[in-house]
C-alpha positions as CSV (number, residue, x, y, z in Angstrom):
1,X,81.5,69.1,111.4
2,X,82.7,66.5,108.8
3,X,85.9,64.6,109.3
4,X,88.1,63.5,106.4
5,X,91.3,61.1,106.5
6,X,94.5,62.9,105.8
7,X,94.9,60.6,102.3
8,X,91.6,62.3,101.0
9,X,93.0,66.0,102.7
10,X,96.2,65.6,100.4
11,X,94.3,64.0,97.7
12,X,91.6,67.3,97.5
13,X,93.6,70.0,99.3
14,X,92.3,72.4,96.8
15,X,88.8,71.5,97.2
16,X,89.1,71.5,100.9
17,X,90.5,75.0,101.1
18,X,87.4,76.7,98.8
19,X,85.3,75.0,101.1
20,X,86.9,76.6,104.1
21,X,87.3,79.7,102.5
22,X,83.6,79.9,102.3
23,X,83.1,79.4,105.7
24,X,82.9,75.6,106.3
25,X,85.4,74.3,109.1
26,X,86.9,70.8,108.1
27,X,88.4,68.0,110.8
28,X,91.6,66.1,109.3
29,X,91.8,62.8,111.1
30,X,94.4,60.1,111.3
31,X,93.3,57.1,111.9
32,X,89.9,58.4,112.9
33,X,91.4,60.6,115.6
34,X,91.1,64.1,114.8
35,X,94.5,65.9,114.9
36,X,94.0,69.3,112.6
37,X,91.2,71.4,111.6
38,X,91.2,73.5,108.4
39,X,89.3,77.1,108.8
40,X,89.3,80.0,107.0
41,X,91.2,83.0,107.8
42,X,90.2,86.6,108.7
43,X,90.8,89.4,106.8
44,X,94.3,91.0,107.5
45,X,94.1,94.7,107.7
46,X,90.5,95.5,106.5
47,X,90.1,98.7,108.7
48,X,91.8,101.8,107.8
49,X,95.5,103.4,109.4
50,X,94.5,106.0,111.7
51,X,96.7,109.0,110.6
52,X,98.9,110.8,113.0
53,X,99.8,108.5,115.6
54,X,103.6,110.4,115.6
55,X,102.5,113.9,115.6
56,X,104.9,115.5,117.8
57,X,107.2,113.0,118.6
58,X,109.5,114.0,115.7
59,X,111.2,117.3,114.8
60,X,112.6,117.8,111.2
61,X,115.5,120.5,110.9
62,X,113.9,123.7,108.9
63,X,116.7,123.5,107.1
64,X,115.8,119.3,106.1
65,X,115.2,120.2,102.1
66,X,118.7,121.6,101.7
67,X,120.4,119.6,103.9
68,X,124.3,119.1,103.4
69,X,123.0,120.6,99.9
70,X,127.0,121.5,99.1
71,X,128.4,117.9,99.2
72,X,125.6,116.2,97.7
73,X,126.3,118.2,94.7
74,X,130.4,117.4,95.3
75,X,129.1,114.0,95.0
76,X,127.0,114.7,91.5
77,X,129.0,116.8,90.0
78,X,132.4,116.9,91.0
79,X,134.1,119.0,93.7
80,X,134.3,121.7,91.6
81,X,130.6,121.5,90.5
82,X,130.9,120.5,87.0
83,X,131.9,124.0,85.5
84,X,135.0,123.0,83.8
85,X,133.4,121.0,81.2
86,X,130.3,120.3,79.3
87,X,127.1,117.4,79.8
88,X,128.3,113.9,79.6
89,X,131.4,111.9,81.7
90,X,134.3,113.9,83.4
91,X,136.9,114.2,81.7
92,X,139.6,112.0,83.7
93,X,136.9,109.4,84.1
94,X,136.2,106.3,81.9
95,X,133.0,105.1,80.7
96,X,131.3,102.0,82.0
């Protein structure tokens, strides 16, 4: 296992990393003592999600679609759903 001085670490960082990338572990020494090693690191999440780990600890309303359906379109559309005047802005509101 080769050991480089930290002047030559900063110096070919880049070149250091591809070599650890590919597998080679390098020692970083200060003043010939070795204080740091530079490896490569493992894949993160290679294997797959399992699926269903929450079945059954949840229960969505029947209803969940259409949920508070009536003031969502208040929001939308105005209280009085809209039917007072045509596409574009309300009437007693500005546009931005």
């Amino acid at each position: 296992m080769p050991s480089i001085n930290i002047h030559e670490a900063k110096t070919h960082l880049s070149r250091f990393v591809e070599e650890a990338a590919s597998g080679r572990e390098i020692v970083i020494a200060r003043a010939g003592k070795p204080v740091a090693r530079l490896v490569a690191l493992e894949p993160a999440g290679s294997a797959p999600r399992e699926l269903g780990l929450g079945r059954g600890q949840f229960k969505i309303p029947a209803d969940f679609d259409h949920r508070d359906q009536t003031s969502v379109e208040a929001m939308f559309y105005g209280a009085d759903g809209g039917a007072d005047h045509g596409p574009g802005p309300a009437p007693d509101r500005e546009r931005v």
